[in-house]
C-alpha positions as CSV (number, residue, x, y, z in Angstrom):
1,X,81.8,-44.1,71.1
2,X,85.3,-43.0,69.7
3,X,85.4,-40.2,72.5
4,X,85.8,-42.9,75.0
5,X,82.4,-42.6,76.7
6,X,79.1,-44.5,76.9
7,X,75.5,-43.8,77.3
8,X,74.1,-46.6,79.1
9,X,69.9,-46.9,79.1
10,X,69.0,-48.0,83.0
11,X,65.7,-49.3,83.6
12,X,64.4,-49.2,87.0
13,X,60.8,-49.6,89.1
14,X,60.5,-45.7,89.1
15,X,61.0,-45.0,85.1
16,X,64.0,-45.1,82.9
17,X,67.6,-42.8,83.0
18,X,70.2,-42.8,80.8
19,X,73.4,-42.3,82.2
20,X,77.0,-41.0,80.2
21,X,80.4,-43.1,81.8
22,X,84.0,-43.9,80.6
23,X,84.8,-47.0,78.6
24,X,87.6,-46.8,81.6
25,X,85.1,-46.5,84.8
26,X,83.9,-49.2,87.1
27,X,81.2,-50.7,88.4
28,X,81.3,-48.4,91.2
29,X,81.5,-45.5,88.6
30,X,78.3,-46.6,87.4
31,X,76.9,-46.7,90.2
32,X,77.5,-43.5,91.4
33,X,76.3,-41.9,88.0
34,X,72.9,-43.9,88.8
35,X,72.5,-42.4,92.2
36,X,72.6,-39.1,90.4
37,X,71.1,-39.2,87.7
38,X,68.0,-41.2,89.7
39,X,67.9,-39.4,93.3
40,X,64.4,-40.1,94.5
41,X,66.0,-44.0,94.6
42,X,69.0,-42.9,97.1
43,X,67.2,-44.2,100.3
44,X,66.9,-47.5,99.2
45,X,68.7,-50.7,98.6
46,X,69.4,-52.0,94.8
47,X,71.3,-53.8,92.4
48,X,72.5,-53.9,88.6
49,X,71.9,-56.4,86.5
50,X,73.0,-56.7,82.5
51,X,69.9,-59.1,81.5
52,X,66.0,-60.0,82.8
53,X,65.4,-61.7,85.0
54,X,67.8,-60.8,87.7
55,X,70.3,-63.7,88.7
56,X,73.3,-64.1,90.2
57,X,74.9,-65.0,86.3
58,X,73.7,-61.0,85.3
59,X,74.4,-58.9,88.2
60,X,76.7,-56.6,88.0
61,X,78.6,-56.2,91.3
62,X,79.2,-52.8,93.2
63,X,83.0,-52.7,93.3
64,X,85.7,-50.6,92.3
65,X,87.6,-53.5,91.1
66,X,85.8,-54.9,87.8
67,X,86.1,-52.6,85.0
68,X,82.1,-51.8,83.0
69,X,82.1,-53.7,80.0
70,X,78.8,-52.5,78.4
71,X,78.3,-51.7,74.9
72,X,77.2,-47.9,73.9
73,X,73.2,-47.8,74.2
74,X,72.6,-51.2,76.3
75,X,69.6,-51.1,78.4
76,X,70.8,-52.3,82.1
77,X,68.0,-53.3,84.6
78,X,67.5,-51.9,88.5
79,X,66.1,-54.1,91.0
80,X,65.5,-53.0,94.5
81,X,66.8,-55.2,96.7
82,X,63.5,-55.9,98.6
83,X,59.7,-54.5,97.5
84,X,58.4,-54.4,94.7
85,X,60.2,-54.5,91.5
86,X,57.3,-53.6,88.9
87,X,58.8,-52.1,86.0
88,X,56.9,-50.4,82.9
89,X,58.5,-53.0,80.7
90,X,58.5,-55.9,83.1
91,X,57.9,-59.2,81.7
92,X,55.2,-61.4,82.2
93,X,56.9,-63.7,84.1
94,X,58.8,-61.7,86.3
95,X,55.3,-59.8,87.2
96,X,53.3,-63.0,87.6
97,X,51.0,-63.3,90.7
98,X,47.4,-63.7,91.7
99,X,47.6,-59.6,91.2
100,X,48.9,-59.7,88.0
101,X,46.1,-60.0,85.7
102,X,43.8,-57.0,87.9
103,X,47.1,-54.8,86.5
104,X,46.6,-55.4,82.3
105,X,46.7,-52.0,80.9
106,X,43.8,-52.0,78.3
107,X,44.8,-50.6,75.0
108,X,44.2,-46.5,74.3
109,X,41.8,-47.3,71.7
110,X,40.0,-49.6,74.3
111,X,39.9,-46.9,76.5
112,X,38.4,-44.5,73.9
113,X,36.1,-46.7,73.2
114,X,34.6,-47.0,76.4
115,X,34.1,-43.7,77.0
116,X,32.4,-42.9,73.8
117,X,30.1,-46.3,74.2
118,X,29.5,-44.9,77.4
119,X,28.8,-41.6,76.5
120,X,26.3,-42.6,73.6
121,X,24.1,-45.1,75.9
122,X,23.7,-42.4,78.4
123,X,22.6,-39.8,75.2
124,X,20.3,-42.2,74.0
125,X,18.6,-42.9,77.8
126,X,17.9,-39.1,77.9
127,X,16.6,-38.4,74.9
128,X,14.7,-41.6,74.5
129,X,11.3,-39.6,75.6
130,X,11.6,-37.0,73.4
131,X,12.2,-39.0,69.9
132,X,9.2,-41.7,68.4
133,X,10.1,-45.3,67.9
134,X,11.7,-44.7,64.4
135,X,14.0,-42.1,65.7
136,X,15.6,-44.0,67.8
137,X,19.8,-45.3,67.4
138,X,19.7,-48.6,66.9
139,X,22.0,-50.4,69.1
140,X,25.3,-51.2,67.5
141,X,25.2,-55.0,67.9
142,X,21.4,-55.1,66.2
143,X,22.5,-57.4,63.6
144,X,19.5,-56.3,61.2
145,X,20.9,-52.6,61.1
146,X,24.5,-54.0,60.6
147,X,23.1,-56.1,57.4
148,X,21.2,-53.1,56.3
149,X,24.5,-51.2,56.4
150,X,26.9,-54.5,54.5
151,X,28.3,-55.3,58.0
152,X,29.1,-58.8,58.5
153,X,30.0,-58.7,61.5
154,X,29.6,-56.2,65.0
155,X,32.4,-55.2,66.6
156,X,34.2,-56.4,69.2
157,X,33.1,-53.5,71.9
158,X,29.9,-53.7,70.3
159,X,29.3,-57.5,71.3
160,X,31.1,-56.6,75.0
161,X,27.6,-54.2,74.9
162,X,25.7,-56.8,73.6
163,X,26.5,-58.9,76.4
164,X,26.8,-56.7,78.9
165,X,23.3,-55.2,78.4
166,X,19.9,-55.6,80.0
167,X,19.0,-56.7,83.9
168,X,21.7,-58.9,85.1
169,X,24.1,-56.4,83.3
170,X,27.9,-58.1,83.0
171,X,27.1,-60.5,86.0
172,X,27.5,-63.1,83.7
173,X,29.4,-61.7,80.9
174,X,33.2,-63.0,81.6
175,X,35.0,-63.8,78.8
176,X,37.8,-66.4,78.9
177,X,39.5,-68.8,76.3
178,X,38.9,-72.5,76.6
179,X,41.7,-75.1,77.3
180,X,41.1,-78.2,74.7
181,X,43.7,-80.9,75.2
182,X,44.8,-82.4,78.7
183,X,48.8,-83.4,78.3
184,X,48.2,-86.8,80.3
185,X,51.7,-87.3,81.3
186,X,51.7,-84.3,83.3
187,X,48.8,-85.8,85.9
188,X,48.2,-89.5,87.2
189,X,45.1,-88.6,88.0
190,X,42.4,-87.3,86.0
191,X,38.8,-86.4,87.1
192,X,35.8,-86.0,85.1
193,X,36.0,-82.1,85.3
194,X,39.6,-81.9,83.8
195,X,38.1,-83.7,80.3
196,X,37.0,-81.5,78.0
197,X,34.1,-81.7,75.8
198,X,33.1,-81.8,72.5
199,X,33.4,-78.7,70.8
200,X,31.2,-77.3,67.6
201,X,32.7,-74.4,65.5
202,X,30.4,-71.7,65.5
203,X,30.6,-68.7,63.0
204,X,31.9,-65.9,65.5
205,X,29.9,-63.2,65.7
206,X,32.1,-60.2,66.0
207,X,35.4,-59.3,65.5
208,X,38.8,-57.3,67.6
209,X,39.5,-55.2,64.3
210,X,37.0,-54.1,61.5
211,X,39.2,-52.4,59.1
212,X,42.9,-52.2,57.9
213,X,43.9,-49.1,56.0
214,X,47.8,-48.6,54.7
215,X,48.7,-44.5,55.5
216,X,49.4,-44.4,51.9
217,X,50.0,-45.9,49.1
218,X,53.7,-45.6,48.8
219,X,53.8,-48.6,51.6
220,X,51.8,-51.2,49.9
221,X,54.2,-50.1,46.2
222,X,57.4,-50.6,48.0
223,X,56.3,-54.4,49.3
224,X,54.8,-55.3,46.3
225,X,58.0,-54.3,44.4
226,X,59.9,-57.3,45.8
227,X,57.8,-60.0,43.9
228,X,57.5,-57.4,40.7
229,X,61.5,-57.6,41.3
230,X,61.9,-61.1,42.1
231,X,59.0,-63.6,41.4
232,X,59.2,-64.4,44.3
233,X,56.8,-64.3,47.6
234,X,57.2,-62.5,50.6
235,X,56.0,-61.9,54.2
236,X,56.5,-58.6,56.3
237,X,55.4,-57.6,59.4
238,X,52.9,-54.3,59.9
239,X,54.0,-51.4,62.4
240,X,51.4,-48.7,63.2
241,X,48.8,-48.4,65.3
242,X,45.1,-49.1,66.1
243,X,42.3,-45.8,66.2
244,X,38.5,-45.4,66.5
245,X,36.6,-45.6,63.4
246,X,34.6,-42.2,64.3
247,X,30.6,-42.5,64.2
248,X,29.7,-40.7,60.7
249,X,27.0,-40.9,58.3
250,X,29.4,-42.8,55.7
251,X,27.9,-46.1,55.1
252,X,31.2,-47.7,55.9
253,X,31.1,-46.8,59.7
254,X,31.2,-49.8,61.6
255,X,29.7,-48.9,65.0
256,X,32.8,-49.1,68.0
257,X,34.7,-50.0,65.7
258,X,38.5,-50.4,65.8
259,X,40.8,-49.6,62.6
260,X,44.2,-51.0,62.1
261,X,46.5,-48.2,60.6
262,X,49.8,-49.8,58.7
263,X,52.7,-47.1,58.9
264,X,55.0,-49.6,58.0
265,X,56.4,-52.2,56.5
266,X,59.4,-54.5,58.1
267,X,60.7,-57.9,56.1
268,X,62.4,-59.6,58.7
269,X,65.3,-62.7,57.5
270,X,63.5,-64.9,55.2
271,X,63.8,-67.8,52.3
272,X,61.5,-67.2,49.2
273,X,60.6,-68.7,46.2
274,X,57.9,-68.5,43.5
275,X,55.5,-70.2,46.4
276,X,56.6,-70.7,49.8
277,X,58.5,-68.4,52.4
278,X,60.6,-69.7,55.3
279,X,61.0,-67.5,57.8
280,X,63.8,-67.3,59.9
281,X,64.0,-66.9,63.9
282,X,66.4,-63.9,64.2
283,X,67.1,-61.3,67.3
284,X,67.0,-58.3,64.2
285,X,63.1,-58.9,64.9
286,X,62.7,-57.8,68.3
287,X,65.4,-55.0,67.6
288,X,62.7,-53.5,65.1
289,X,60.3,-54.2,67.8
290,X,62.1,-52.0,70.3
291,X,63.1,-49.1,67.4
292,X,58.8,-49.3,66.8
293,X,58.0,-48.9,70.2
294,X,60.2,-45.5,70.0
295,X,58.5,-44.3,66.9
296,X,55.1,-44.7,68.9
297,X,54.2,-47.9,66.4
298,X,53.6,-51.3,67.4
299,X,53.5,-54.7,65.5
300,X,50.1,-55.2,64.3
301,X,50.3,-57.5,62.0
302,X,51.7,-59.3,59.1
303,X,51.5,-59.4,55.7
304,X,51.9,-62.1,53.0
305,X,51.9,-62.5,48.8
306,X,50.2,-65.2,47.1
307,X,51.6,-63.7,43.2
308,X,51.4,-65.5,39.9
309,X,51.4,-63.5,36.6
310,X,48.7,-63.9,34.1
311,X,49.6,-61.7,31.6
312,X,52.4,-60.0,31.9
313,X,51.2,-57.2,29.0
314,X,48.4,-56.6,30.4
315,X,50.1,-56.6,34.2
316,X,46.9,-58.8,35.5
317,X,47.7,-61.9,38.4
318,X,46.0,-64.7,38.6
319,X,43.0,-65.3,40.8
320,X,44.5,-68.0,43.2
321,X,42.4,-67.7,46.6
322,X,38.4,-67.4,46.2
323,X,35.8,-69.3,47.7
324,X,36.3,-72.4,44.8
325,X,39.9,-72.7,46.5
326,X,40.7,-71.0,49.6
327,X,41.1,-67.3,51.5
328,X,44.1,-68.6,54.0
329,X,45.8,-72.5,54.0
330,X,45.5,-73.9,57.0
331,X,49.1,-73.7,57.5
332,X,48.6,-69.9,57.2
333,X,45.7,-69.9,59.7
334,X,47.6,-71.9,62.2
335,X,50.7,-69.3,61.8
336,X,47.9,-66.4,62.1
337,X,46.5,-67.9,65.6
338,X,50.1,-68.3,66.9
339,X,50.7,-64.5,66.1
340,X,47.4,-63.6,67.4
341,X,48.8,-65.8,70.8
342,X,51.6,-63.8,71.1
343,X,49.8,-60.5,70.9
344,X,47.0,-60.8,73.3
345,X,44.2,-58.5,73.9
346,X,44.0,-56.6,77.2
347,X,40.1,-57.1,78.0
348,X,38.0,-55.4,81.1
349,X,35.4,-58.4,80.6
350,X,38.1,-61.3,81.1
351,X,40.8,-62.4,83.7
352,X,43.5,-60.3,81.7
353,X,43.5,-60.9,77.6
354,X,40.8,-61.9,75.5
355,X,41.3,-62.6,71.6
356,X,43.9,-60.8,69.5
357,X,43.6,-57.0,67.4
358,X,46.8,-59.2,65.4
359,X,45.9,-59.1,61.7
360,X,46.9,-60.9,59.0
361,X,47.2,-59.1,55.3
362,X,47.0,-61.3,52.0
363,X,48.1,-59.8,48.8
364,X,47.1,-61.7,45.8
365,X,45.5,-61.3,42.6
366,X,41.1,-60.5,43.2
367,X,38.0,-61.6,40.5
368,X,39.4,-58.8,38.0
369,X,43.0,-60.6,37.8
370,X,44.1,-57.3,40.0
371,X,46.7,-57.0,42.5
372,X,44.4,-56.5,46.0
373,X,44.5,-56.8,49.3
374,X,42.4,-58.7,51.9
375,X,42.4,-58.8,55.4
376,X,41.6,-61.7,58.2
377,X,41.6,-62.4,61.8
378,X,41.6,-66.2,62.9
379,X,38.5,-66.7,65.7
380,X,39.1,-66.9,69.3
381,X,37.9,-70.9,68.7
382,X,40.9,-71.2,66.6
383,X,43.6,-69.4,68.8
384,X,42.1,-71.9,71.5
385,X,42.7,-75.0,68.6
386,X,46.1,-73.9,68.1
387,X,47.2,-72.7,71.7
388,X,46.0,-76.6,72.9
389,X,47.5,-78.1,69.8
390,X,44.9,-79.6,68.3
391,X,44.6,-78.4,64.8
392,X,47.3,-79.3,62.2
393,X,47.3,-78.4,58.5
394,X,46.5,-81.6,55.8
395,X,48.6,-83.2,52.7
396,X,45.8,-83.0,50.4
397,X,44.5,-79.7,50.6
398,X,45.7,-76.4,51.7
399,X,42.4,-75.3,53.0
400,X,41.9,-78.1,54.8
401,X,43.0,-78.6,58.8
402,X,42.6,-81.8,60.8
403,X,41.6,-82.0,64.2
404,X,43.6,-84.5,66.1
405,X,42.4,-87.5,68.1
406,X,43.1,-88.3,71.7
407,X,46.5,-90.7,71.9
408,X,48.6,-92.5,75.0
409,X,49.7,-88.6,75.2
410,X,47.2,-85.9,75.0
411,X,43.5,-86.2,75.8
412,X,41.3,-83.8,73.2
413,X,37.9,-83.4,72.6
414,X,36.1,-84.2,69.4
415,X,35.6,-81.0,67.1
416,X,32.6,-80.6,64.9
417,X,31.5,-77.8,62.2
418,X,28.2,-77.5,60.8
419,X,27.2,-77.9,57.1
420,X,24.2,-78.8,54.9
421,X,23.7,-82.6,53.9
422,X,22.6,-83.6,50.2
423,X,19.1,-82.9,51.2
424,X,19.9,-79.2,52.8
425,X,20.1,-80.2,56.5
426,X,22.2,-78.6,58.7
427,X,24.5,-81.4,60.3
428,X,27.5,-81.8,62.3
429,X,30.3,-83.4,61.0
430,X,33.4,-84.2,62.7
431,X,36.7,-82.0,61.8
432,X,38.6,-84.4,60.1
433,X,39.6,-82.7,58.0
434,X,37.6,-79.0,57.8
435,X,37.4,-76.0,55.8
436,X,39.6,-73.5,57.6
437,X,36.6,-70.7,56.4
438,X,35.4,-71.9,59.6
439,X,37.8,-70.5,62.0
440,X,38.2,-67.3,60.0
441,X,36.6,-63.3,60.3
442,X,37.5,-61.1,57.0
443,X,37.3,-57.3,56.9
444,X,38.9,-55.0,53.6
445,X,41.6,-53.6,53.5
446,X,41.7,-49.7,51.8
447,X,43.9,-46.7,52.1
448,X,43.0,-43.6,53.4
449,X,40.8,-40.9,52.1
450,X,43.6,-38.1,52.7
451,X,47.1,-40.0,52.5
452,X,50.0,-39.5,55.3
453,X,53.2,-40.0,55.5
454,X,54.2,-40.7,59.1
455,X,57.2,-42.8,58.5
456,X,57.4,-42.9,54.7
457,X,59.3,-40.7,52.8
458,X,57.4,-39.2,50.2
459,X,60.0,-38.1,47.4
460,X,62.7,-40.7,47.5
461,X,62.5,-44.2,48.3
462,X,65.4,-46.1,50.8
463,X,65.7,-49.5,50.2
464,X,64.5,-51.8,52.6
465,X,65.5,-54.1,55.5
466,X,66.7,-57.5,54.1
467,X,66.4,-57.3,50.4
468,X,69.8,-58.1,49.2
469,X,68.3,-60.7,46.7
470,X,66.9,-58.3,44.6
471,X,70.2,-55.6,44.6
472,X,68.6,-53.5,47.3
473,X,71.3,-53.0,50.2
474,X,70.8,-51.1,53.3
475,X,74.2,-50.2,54.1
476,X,76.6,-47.1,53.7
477,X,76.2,-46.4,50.3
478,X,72.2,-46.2,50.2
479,X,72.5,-44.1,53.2
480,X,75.4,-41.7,51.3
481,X,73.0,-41.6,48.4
482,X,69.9,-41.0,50.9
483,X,71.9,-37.8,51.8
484,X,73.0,-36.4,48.7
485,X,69.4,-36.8,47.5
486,X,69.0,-33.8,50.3
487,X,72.1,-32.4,50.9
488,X,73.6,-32.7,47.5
489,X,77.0,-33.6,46.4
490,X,78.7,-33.0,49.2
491,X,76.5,-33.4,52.1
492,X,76.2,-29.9,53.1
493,X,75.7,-29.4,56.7
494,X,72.9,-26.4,56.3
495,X,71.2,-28.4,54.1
496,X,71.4,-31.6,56.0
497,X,69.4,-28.9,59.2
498,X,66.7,-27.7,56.7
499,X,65.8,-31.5,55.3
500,X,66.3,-33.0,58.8
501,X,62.7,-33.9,59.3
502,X,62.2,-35.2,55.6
503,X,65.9,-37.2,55.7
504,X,64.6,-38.9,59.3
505,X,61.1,-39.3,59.2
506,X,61.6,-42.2,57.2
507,X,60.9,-46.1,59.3
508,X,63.9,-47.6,56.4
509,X,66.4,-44.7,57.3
510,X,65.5,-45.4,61.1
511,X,65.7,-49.0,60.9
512,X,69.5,-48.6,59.5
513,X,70.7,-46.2,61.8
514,X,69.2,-48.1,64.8
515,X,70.7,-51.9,63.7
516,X,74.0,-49.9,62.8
517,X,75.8,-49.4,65.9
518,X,79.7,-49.6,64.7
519,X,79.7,-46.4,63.5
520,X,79.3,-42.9,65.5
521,X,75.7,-41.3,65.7
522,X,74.2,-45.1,64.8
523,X,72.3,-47.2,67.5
524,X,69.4,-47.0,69.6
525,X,70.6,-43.9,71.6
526,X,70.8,-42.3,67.7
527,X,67.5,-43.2,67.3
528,X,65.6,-41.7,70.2
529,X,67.4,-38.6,70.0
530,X,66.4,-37.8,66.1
531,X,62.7,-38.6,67.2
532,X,62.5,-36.4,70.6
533,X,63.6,-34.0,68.4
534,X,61.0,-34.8,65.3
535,X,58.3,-35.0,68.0
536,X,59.5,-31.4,69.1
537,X,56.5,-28.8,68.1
538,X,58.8,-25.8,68.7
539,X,60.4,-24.8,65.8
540,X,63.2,-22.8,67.6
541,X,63.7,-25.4,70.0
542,X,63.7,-28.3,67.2
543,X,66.0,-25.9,64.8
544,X,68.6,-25.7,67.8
545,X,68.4,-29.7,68.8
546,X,69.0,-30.4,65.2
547,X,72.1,-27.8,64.9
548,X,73.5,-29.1,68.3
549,X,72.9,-33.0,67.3
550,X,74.6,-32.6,63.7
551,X,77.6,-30.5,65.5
552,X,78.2,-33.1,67.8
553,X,81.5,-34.8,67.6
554,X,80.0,-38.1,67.0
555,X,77.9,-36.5,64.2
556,X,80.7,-34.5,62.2
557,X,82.6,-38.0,62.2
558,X,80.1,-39.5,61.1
559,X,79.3,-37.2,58.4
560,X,83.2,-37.4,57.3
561,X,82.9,-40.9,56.9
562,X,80.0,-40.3,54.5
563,X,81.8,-37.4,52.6
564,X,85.2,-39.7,52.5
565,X,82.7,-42.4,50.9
566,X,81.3,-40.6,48.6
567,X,84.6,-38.8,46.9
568,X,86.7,-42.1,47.3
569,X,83.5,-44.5,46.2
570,X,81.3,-44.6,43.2
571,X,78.9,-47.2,45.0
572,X,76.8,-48.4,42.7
573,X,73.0,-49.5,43.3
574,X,74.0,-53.3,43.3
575,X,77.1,-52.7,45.7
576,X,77.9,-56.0,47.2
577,X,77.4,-55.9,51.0
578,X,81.0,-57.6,51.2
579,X,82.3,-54.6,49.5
580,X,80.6,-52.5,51.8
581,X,81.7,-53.7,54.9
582,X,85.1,-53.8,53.6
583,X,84.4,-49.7,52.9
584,X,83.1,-49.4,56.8
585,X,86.1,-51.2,58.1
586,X,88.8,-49.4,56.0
587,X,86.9,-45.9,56.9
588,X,86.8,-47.0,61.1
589,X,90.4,-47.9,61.0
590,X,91.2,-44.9,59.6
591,X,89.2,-42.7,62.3
């Protein structure tokens, strides 16, 4: 901060505290401001540390000596020095124990939807006297109603019912995923219960999510923009959340059903070309992940284009993926299963996580030579494949996966999928190699009857994360511009107060100011103050935090740096980020 002070983010056992000290202060400074700022901790013993997990290489001493060298906005981490340390944001393997998995939080939606379940089976016991045989709800995992309806598959709560149901109730309804490979150099001993057994693929019967709707339109323009742009495919990753599908008459109701909500898109760091994307391991990623979390989103999926023009008069694509071909390579379902791995689903019914609500999005072109979007889950069978290593994608084909055989290294079991012989017979055949159709659940992909725009700004468009290799740049000028579309010419300060909501409430705008920490009123800390104050429902209260935010020293220098921008820079659309950096260094020495 260029007044010389700091806002450091501490995260302790009993909640989080942010806590304002000099670039100049000590440890012991910081310290003291903890003990303040947190005093219900003041009778016991802790320590600082700059990373997780807490080691002598992170800790930051106690002493008066060693000057704070922490960065504005850093998250620091408490520990009590003895009992428990259990933190809302603890990692996994800091919380691990035999305790651990009784503590999984299960997923509002989950919650929801056991209390409506709930509520309907105990409707339908009471009033089962007073209604005929015909009256009667059918239950939601009665797989002739479903068909009647176009349902191909029952819901994920509805199958926990399903199972659930009748005398012995859930006594032997535990739900767990199946290890499928022993790594033999890890035991010299191996008894007949560690081998595993054949496995056969069977079509699963339900599904974690049954629909995926974009908020509006707007998001699912602006990603498919980028090929229009480029030629060129693309992958993003879907921020919003997951809701009840409410029980209505609409024959699209899918009983307990969950609905995937996209608010956003991100494009993290990635190579493209006319057909294949490389994406790239990068810490911007988790950075969006964090900025998410304080919008109330999460990652809930990710998105992909399979894009070849037709006829480019007509503005029809060609109809790559169908049954003839293939709905997801088997490179694509193996990356699917890896994301649905590292987003687990908190389940009542299992030792902690069961399956994935992880979704995966393909836009290509449908039957009509129309651009159209489809959505798939990989089965729990195939996160099991993938999580054992078993499955790898084929040469040949891309629909095709290969099971692996047992080797000097890894002991795996034989995998078999059914199918019909010359002669019509079912049979089992061995998977090597299989249709990947077998490891897959589908469900469509729609926008929403009345159209919202959360995180999207509905009037002018601010170019996106990443997209420098089409001319789009997410830098000072597109910001400048993003404020004189508001503000006007000059960036007028009232004006700035009366568009606040419609300038900020915008996941692009966001994700600039959050990654942006050089300059004043940028970072993190930036971001969680402008959405306390969107999320503030009193407009007196709101109008003041905005006046007092945008009156803020930090905030009028930042707004001079955009005014001295915009008089001494014409900034074209297709400025050239080294250009721009060169602008932001000039206009910080200058401060």
């Amino acid at each position: 901060m260029y007044s010389g002070m700091i806002t450091v983010r501490v995260q302790t056992p009993e909640g989080q505290c942010r806590v304002n000290v000099s670039n100049s202060s000590s440890h012991r400074d910081l310290y003291k401001e903890i003990s303040v700022a947190m005093p219900k901790i003041m009778d016991k013993s802790w320590t600082l540390y700059s990373a997780r997990p807490a080691s002598l290489k992170v800790k930051i001493k106690n002493t008066s000596r060693t000057k704070i060298s922490l960065s504005h906005g850093q998250m620091i981490y408490l520990f009590f020095d003895s009992g428990p340390n259990v933190t809302a944001e603890s990692n996994a393997e800091e919380t691990i124990s035999e305790s651990r998995i009784a503590k999984v939080e299960e997923d509002q939606v989950d919650l929801d939807l056991w209390k409506s379940s709930s509520e309907s089976i105990d409707n339908k016991m009471a009033s089962a006297r007073q209604k005929s045989l015909k009256d009667m709800t059918p239950d939601p995992w009665d797989m002739d109603y479903l068909k009647s309806k176009g349902i191909k598959y029952m819901s994920f709560h509805a199958y926990m019912r399903k199972i659930s149901s009748g005398w012995s109730k859930d006594k032997f309804s535990k739900l767990a995923h199946q290890r499928l490979s022993i790594d033999k150099n890890r035991s010299n001993q191996l008894s007949l219960k560690d081998m595993p057994g054949s496995i056969t693929l069977a079509q699963q019967q339900f599904r974690h999510v049954d629909q995926i709707v974009f908020e509006n339109s707007q998001i699912a323009e602006n990603y498919i923009n980028f090929w229009r742009n480029s030629n060129y495919q693309r992958i993003g990753f879907l921020y919003g959340t997951y809701e009840k599908i409410e029980n209505t008459d609409d024959a699209n109701t899918i009983p307990l059903g969950i609905r995937a909500k996209i608010q956003a898109i991100y494009e993290p760091p990635q190579k493209n070309s006319t057909n294949k994307v490389s994406l790239e391991d990068n810490p911007q990623i988790s950075k969006i992940d964090s900025m998410a979390k304080i919008l109330g989103l999460s990652r809930i999926g990710w998105i992909l284009s399979d894009l070849l023009v037709e006829d480019g008069t007509n503005g029809t694509v060609k109809n790559i993926r169908n049954d003839e071909t293939h709905l997801l390579s088997a490179e694509e379902t193996i990356t699917a299963a890896s994301f649905q791995l590292q987003h687990p689903n908190p389940c009542r019914m299992s030792d902690g996580y069961y399956g994935s609500k992880f979704v995966t999005v393909v836009c290509s072109g449908d039957e009509h030579n129309q651009i159209s979007f489809k959505g798939y889950q990989v089965t729990n069978q195939c996160m099991d494949l993938v999580s054992s290593r078993v499955i790898v994608p084929t040469v040949d084909s891309a629909g095709l996966a290969y099971c692996r055989e047992s080797d000097e290294n890894m002991m795996v079991p034989e995998v078999y999928y059914g199918k019909k012989d010359e002669y019509n017979n079912e049979v089992k055949t061995v998977g090597r190699p299989m249709p990947v159709e077998y490891l897959l659940t589908d469900m469509t992909v729609a926008g929403t009857k009345k159209e919202e725009y959360s995180w999207t700004d509905k009037d002018h468009y601010f170019p996106m994360t990443n997209r420098q290799s089409i001319g789009e740049h997410q830098n000072l000028a597109s910001f400048c511009k993003h404020l004189q579309k508001y503000c006007g010419d000059g960036i007028s300060q009232s004006m700035l107060q009366k568009n606040f909501s419609k300038i900020f409430s915008n996941f692009n705008t966001l994700a600039f100011i959050y990654l942006e920490e050089h300059f004043p009123a940028c970072g993190p800390v930036a971001v969680e103050t402008i959405v306390e104050i969107l999320a503030n429902p009193k407009p007196n209260e709101k109008s003041q935090a905005i006046n007092a935010l945008i009156s803020s020293p930090d905030y009028q220098t930042f707004l001079e740096l955009c005014r001295e921008a915009v008089a001494n820079y014409a900034m074209p659309d297709d400025l050239d980020d080294d250009i721009s950096e060169a602008i932001k260094r000039s206009l910080l020495y200058s401060i």
